[in-house]
MINUZA-764969 format. One line per field, with one value per atom (N, C-alpha, C): x, z, y; residue in one letter; residue number from 1; atom name. Coordinates in pm, 1 decimal. Layout:
BEGIN
x = (X|...);
z = (Z|...);
y = (Y|...);
residuo = (a|...);
num = (NUM|...);
atomo = (CA|...);
END
This chain:
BEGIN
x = (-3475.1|-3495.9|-3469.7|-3503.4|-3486.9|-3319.5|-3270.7|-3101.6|-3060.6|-3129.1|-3077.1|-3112.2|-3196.4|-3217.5|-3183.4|-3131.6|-3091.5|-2877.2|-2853.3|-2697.0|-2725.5|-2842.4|-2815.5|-2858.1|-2881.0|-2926.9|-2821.7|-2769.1|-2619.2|-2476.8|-2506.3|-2419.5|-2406.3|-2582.5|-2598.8|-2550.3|-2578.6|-2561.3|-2396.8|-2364.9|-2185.8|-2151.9|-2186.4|-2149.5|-2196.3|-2330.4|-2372.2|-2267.9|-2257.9|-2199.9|-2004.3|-1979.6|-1873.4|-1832.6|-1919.9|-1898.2|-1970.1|-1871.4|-1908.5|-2054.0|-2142.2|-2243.0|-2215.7|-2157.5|-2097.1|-1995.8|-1969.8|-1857.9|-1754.5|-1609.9|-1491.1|-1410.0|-1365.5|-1358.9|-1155.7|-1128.6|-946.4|-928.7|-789.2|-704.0|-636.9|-650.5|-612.0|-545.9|-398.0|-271.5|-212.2|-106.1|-68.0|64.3|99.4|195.7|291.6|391.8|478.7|564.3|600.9|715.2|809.7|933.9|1041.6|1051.1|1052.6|1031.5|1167.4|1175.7|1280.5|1309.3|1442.3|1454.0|1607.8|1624.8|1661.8|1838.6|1908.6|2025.2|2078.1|2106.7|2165.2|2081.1|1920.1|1837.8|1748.0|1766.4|1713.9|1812.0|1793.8|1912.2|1919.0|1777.3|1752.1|1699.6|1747.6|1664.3|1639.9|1685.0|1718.8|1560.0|1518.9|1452.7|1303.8|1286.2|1183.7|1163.0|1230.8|1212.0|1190.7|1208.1|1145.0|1025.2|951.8|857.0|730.6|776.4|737.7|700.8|748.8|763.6|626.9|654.8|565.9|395.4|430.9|255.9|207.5|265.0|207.7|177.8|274.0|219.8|70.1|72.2|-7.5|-149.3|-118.1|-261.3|-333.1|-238.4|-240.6|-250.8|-333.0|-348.0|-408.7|-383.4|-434.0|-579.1|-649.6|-729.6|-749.4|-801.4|-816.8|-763.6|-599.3|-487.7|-351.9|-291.0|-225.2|-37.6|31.7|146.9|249.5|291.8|373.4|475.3|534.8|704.6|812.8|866.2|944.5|1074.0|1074.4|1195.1|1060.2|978.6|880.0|814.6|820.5|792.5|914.1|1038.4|1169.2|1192.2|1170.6|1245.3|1195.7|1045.7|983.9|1023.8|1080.4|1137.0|1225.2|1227.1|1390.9|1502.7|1635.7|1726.5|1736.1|1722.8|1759.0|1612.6|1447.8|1329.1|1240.0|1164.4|995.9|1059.2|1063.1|1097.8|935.2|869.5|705.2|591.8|493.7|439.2|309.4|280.1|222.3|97.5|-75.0|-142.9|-113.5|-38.4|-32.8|147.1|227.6|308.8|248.4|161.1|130.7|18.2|-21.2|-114.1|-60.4|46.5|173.7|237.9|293.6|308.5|219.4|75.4|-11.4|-38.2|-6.4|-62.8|74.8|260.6|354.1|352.7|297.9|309.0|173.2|85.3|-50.4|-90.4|-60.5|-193.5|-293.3|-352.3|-472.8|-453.7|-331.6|-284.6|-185.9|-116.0|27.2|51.8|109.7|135.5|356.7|338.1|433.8|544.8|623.6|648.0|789.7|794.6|940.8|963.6|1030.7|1095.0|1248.7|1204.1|1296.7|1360.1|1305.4|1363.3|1306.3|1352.7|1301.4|1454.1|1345.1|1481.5|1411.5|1477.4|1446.1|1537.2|1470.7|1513.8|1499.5|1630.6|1606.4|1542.0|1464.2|1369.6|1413.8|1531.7|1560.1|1464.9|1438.6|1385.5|1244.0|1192.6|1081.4|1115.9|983.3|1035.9|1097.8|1045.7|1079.6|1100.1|1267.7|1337.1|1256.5|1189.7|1091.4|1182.0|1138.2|1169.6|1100.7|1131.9|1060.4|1086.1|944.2|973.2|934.7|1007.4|960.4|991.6|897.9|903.4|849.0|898.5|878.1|892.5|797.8|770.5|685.8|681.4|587.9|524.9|374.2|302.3|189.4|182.7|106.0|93.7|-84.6|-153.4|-259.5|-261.1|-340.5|-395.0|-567.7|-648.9|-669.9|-677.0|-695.6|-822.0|-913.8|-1043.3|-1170.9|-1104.3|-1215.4|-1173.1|-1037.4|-1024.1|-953.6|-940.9|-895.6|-744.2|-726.9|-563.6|-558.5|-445.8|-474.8|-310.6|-270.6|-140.9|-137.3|-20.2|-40.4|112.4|140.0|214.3|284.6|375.3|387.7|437.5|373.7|435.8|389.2|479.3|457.3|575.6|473.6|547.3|472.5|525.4|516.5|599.6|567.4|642.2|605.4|723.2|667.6|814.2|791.5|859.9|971.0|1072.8|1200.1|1170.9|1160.7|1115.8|1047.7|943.9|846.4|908.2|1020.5|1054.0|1168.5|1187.3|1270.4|1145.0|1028.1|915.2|861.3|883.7|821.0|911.0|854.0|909.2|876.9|845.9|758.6|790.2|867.1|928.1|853.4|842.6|811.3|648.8|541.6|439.4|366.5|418.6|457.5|450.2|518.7|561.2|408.6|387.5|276.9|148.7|105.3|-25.2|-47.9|49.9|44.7|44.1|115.6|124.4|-40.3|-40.9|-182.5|-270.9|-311.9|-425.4|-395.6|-302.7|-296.4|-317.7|-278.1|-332.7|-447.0|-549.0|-668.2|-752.8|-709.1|-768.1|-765.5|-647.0|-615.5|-752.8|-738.7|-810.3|-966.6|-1015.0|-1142.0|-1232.3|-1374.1|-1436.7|-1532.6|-1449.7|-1492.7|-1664.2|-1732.9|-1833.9|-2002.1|-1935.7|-2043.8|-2113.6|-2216.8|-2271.7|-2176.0|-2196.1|-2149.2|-2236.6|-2250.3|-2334.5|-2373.8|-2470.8|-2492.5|-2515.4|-2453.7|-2457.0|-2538.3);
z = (4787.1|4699.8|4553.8|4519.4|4380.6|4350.5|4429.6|4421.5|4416.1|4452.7|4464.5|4310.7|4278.9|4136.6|4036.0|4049.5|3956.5|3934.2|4037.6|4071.0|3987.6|3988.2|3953.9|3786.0|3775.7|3583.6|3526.8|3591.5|3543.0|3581.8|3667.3|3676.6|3521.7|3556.8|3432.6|3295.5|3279.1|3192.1|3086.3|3208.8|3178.6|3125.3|3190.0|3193.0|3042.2|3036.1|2870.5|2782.3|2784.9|2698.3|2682.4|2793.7|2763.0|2691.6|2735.5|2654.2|2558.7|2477.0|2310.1|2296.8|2212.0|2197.8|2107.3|2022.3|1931.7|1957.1|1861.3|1908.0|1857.7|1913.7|1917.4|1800.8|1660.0|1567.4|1564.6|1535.9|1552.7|1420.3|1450.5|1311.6|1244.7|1097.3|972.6|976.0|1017.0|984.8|869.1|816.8|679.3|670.6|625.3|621.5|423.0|448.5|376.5|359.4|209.8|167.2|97.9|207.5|140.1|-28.3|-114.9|-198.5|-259.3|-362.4|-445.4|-559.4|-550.7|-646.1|-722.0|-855.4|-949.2|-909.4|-851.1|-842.4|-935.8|-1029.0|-1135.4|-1247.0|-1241.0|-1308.1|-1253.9|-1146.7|-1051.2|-961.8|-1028.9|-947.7|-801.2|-776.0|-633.0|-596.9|-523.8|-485.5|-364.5|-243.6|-130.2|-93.3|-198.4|-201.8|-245.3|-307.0|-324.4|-247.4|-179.0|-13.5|43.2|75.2|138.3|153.7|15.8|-28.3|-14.8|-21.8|-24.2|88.6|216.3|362.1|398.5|366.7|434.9|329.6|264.7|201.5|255.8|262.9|359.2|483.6|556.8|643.4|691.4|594.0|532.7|534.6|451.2|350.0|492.1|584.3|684.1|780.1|827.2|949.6|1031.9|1202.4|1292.6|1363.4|1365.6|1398.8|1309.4|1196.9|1090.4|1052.9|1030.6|1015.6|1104.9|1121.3|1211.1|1120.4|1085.5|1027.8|1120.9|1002.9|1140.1|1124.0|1217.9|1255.4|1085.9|1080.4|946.1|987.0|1087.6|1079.2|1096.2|1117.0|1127.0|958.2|897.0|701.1|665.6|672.1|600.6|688.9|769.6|776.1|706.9|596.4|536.6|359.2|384.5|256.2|180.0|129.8|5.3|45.8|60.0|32.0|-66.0|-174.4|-324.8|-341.3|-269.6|-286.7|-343.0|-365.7|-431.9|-527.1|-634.3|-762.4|-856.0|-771.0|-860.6|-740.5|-810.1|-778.5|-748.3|-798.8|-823.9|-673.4|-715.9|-605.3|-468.5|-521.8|-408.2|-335.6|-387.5|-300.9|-222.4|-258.3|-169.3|-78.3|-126.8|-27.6|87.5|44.4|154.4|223.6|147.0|265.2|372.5|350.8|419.4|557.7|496.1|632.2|683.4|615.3|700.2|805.2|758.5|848.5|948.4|923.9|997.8|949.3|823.7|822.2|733.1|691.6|628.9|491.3|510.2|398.0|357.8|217.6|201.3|47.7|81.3|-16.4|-77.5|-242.3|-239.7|-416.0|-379.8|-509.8|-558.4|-663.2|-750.7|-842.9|-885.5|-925.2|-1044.2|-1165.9|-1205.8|-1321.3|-1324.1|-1440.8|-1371.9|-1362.2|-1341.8|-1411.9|-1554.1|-1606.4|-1714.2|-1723.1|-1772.6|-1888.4|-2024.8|-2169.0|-2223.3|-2283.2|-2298.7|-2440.0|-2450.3|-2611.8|-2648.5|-2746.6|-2785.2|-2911.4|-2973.3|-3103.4|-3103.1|-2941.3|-2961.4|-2947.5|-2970.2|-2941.7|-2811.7|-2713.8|-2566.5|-2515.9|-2439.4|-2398.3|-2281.7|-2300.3|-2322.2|-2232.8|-2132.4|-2037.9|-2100.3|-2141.3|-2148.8|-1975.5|-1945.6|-1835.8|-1817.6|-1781.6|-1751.0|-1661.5|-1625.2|-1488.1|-1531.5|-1464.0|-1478.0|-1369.5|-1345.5|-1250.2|-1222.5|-1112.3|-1019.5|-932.0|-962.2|-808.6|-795.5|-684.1|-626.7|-541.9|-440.8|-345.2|-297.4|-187.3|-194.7|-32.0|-12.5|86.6|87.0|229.8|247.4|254.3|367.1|408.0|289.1|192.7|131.7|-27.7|-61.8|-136.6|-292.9|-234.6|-370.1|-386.1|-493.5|-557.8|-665.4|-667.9|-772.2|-769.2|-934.8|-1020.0|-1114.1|-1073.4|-1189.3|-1261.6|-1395.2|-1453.3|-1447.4|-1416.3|-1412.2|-1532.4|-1609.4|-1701.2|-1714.2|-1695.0|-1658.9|-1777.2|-1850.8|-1932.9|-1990.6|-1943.2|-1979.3|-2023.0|-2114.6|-2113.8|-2106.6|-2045.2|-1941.7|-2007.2|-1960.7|-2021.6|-1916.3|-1958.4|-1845.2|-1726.9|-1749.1|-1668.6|-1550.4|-1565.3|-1436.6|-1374.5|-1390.0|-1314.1|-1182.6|-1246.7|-1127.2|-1012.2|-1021.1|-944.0|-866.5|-934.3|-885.0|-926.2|-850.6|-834.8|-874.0|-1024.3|-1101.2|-1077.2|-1047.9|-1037.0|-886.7|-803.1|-647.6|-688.9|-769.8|-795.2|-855.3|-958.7|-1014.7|-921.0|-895.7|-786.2|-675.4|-596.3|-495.1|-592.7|-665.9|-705.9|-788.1|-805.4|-901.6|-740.6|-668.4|-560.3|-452.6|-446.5|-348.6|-444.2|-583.0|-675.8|-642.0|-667.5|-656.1|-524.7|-380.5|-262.9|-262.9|-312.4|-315.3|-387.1|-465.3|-497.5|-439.2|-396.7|-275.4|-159.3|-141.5|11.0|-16.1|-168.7|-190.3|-150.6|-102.0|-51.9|-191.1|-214.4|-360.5|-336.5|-218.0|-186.4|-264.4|-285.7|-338.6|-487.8|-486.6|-623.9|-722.8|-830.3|-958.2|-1024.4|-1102.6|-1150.3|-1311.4|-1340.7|-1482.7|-1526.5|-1693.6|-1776.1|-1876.1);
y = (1126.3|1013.4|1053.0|1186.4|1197.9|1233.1|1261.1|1289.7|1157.7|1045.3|900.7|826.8|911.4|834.6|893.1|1068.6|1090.7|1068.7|1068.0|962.3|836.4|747.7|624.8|636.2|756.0|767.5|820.4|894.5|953.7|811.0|759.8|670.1|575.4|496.9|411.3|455.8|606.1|663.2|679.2|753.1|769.3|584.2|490.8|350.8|286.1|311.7|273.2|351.2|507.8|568.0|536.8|475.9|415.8|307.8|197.9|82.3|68.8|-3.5|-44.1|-113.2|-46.7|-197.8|-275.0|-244.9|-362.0|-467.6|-546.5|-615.6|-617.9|-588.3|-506.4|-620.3|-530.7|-555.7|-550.5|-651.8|-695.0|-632.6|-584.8|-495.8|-578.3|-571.9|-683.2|-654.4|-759.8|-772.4|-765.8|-652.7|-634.3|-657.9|-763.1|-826.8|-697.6|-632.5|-577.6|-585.7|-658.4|-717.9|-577.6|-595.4|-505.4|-469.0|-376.0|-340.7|-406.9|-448.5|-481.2|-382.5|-322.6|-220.1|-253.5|-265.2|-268.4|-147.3|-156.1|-51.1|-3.6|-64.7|-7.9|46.9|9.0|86.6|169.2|185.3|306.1|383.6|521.6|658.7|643.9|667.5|697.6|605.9|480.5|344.0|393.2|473.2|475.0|598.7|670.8|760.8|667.2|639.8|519.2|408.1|335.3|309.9|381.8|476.9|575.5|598.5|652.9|694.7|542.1|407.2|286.5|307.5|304.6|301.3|398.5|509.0|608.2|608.0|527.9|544.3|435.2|283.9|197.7|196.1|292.0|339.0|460.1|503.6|610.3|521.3|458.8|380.5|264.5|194.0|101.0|167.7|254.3|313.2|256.1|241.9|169.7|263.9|164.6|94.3|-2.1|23.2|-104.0|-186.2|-119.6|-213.1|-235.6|-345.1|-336.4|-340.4|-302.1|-310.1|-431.8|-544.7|-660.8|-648.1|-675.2|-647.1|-666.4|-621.8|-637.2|-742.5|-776.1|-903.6|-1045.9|-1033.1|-1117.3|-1189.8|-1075.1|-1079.2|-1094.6|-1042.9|-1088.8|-1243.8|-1303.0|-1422.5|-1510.4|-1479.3|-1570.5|-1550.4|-1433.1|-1409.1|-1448.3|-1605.8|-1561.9|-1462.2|-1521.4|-1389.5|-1323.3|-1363.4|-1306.3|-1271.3|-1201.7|-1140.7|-1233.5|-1189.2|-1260.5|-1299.0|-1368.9|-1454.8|-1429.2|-1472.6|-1459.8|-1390.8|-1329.6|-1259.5|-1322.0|-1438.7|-1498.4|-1494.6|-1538.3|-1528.8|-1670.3|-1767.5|-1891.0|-1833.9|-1781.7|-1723.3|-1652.3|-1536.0|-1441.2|-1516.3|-1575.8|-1667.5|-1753.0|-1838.4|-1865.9|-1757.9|-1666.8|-1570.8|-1530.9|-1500.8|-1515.0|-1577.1|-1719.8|-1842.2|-1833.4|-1828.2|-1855.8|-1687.7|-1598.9|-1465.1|-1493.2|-1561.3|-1483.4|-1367.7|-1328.1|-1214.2|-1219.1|-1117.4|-1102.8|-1036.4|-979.2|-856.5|-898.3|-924.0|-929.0|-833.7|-723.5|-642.9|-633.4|-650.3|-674.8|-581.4|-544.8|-471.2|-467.9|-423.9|-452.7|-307.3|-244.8|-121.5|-228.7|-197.1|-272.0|-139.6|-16.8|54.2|167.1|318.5|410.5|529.0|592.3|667.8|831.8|953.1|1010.3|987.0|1034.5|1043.1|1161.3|1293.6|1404.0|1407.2|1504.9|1487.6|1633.4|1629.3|1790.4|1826.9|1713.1|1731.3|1856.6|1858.7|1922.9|2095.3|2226.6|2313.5|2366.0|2275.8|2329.5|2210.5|2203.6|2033.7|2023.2|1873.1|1804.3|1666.2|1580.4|1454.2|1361.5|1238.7|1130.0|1075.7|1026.0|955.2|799.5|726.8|632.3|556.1|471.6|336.1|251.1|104.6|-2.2|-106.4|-173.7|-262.6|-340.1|-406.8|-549.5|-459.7|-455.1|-519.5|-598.6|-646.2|-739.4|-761.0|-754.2|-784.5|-849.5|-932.4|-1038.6|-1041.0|-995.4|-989.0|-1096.7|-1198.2|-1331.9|-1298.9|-1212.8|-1155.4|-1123.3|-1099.0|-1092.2|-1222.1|-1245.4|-1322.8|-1278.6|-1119.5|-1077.0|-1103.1|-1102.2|-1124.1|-979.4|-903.7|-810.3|-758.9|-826.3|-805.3|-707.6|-629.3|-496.4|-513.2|-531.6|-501.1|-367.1|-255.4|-149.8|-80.2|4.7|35.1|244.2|303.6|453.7|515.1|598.3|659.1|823.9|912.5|1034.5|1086.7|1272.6|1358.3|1446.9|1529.0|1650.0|1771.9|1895.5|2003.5|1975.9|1981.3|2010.5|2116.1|2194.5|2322.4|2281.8|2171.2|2131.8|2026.6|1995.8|1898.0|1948.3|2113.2|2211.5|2235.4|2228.5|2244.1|2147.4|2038.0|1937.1|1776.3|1697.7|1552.0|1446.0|1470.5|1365.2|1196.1|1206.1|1052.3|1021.9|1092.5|1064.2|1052.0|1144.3|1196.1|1040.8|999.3|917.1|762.0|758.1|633.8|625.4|743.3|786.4|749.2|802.5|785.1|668.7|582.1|438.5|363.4|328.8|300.8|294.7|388.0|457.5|382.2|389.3|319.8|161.7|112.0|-38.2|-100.7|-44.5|-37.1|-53.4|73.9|92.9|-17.9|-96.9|-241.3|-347.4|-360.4|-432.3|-466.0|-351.9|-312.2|-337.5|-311.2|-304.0|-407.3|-410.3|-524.0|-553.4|-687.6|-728.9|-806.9|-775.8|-847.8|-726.7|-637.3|-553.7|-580.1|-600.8|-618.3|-525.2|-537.4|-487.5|-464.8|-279.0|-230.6|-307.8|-344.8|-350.1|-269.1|-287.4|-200.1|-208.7);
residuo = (x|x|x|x|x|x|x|x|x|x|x|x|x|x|x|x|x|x|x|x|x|x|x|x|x|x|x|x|x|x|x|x|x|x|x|x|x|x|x|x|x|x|x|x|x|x|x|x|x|x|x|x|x|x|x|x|x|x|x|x|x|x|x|x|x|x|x|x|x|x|x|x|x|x|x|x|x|x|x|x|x|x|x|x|x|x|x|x|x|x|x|x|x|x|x|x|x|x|x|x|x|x|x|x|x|x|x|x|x|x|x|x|x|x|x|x|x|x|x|x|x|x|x|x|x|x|x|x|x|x|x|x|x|x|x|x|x|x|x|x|x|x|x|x|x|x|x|x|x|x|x|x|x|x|x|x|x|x|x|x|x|x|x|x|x|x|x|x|x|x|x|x|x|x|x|x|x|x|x|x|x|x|x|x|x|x|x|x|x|x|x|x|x|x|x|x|x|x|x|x|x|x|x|x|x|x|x|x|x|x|x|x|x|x|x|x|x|x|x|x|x|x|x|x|x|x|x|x|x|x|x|x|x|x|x|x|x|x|x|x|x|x|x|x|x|x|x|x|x|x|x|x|x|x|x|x|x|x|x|x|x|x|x|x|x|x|x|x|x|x|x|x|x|x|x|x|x|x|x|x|x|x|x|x|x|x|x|x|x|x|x|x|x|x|x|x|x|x|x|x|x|x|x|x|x|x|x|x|x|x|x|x|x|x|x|x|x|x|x|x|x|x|x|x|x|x|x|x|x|x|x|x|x|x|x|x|x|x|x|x|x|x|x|x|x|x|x|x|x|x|x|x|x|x|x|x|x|x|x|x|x|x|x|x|x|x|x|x|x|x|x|x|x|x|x|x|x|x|x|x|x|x|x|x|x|x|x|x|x|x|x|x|x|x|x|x|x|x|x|x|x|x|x|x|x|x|x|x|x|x|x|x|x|x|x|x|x|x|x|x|x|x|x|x|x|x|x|x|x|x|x|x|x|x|x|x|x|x|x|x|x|x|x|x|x|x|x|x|x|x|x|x|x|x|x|x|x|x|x|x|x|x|x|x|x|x|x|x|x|x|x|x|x|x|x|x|x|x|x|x|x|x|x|x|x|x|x|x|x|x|x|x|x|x|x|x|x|x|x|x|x|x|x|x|x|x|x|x|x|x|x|x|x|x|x|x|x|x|x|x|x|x|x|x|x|x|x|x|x|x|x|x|x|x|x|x|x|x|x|x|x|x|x|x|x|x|x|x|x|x|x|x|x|x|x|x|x|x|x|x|x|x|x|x|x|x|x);
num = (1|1|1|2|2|2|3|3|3|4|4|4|5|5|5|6|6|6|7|7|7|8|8|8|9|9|9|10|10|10|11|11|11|12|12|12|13|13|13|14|14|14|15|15|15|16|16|16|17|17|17|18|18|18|19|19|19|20|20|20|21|21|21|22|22|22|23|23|23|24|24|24|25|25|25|26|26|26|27|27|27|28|28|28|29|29|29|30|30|30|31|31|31|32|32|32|33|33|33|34|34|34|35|35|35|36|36|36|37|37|37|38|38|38|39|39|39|40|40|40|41|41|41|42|42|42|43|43|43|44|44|44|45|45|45|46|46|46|47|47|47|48|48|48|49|49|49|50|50|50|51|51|51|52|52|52|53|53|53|54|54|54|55|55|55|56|56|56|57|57|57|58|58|58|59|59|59|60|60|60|61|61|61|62|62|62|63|63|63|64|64|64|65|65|65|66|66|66|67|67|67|68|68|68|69|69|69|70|70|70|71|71|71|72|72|72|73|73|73|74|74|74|75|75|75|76|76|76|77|77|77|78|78|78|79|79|79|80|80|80|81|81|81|82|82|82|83|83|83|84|84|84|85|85|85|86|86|86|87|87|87|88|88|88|89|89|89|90|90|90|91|91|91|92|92|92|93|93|93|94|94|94|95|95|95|96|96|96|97|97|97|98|98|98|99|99|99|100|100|100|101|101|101|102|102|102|103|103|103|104|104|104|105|105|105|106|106|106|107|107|107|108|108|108|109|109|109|110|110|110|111|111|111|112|112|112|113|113|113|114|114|114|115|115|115|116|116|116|117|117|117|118|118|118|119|119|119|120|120|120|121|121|121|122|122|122|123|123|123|124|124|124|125|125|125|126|126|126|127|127|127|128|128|128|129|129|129|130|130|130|131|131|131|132|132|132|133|133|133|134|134|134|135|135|135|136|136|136|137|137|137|138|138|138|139|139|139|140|140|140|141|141|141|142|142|142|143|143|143|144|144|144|145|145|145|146|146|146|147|147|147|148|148|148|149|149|149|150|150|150|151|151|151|152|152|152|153|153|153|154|154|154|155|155|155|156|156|156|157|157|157|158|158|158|159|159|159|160|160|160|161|161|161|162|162|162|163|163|163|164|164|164|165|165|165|166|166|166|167|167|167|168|168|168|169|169|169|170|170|170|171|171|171|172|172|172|173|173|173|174|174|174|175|175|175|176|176|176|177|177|177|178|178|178|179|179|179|180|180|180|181|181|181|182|182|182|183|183|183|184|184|184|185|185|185|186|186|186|187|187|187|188|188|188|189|189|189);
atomo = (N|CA|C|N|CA|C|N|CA|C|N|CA|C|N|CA|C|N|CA|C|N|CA|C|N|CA|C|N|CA|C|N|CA|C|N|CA|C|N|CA|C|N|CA|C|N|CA|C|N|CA|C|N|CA|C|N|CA|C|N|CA|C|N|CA|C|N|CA|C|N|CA|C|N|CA|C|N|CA|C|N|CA|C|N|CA|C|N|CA|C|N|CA|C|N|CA|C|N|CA|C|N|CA|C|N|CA|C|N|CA|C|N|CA|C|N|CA|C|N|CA|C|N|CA|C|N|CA|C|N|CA|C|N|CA|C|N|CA|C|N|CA|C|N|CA|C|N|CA|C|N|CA|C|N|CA|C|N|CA|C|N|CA|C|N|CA|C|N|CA|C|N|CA|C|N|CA|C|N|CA|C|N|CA|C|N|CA|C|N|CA|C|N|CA|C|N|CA|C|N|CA|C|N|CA|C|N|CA|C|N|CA|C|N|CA|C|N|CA|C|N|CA|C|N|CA|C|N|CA|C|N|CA|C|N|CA|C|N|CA|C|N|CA|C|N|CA|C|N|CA|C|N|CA|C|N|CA|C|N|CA|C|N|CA|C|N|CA|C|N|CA|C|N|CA|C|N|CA|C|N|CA|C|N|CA|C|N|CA|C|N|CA|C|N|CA|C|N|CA|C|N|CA|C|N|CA|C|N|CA|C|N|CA|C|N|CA|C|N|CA|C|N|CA|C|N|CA|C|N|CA|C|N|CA|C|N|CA|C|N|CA|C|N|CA|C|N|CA|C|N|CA|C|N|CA|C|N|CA|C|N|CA|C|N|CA|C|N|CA|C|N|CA|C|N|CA|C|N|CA|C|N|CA|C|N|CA|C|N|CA|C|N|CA|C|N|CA|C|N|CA|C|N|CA|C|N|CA|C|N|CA|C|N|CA|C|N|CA|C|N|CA|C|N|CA|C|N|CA|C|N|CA|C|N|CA|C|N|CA|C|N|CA|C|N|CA|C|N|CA|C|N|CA|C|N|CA|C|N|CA|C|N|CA|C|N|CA|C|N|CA|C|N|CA|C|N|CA|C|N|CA|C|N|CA|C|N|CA|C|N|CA|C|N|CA|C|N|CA|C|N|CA|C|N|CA|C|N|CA|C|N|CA|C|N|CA|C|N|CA|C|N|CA|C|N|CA|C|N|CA|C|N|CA|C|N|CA|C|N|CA|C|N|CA|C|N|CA|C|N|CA|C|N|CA|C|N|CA|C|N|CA|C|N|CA|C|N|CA|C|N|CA|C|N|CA|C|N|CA|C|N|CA|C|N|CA|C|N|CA|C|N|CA|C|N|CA|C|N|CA|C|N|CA|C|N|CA|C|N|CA|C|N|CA|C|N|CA|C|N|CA|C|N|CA|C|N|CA|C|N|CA|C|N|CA|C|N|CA|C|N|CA|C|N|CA|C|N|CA|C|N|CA|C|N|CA|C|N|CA|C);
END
């Protein structure tokens, strides 16, 4: 008898520890609008798609999020891209895609400027651009003007990929607002 009940505690057991007690939470559809990039004022457009591609993918990881088909978001798109950035486009994009997420961006200038004047040649850098993203789920809308301008020693740019560095961490921050759950109190000051 006790081999019969300890089968039926290990049975029950394995069975609770399998199933969920909660209730099984659907992945927010993130609807990603092809990046619009500027050709003749950006070197490497082909390299910045790139880099576009793999951080949304990055940042949209499944379980939470689900990434939607990209001929599914371009057939709602304008041929000639977004025109305005505006929160009721992205809000239409929204309801004509079904999702929850619609993230969307523009690259309209990306250029180095040599600075001899200083003692050690010296990069002006700069970028310029659109973005804008709009959570149906929580209600946020959040437009960033892009405006990126450094200078850096020539020398560090044989090391490293300021323009990619650049692009990634302006990118990844504006995401990260996006995504934020604007439902949390706000600290007073």
């Amino acid at each position: 008898m006790k081999k019969v009940f300890n089968f039926i505690f290990m049975a029950l057991t394995v069975l609770l520890l399998s199933t969920p007690l909660g209730g099984v939470v659907e992945a927010a559809r993130v609807a990603v609008v092809p990046i619009q990039i500027d050709d003749q004022k950006v070197e490497r457009a082909a390299d910045f798609n790139g880099y576009y591609w793999d951080i949304m993918i990055d940042k949209f990881k499944y379980p939470e999020y689900e990434l939607m088909d990209d001929e599914k978001v371009s057939n709602v798109i304008p041929e000639e891209g977004l025109q305005s950035y505006e929160k009721t486009v992205l809000a239409t994009l929204c309801e004509k895609t079904d999702a929850e997420i619609v993230v969307a961006m523009k690259l309209d200038k990306v250029e180095e400027n040599p600075l001899s004047f200083r003692r050690e040649p010296m990069l002006e850098c700069i970028m310029k651009g659109e973005f804008a993203g709009y959570n149906r789920l929580t209600g946020k809308y959040y437009y960033k003007k892009i405006y990126y301008k450094e200078e850096i020693e020539e020398v560090l740019t044989l090391k490293n990929d300021w323009q990619q560095d650049a692009f990634a961490s302006n990118l990844k921050r504006y995401i990260n607002r996006v995504m934020e759950d604007n439902t949390k109190p706000k600290k007073k000051k």
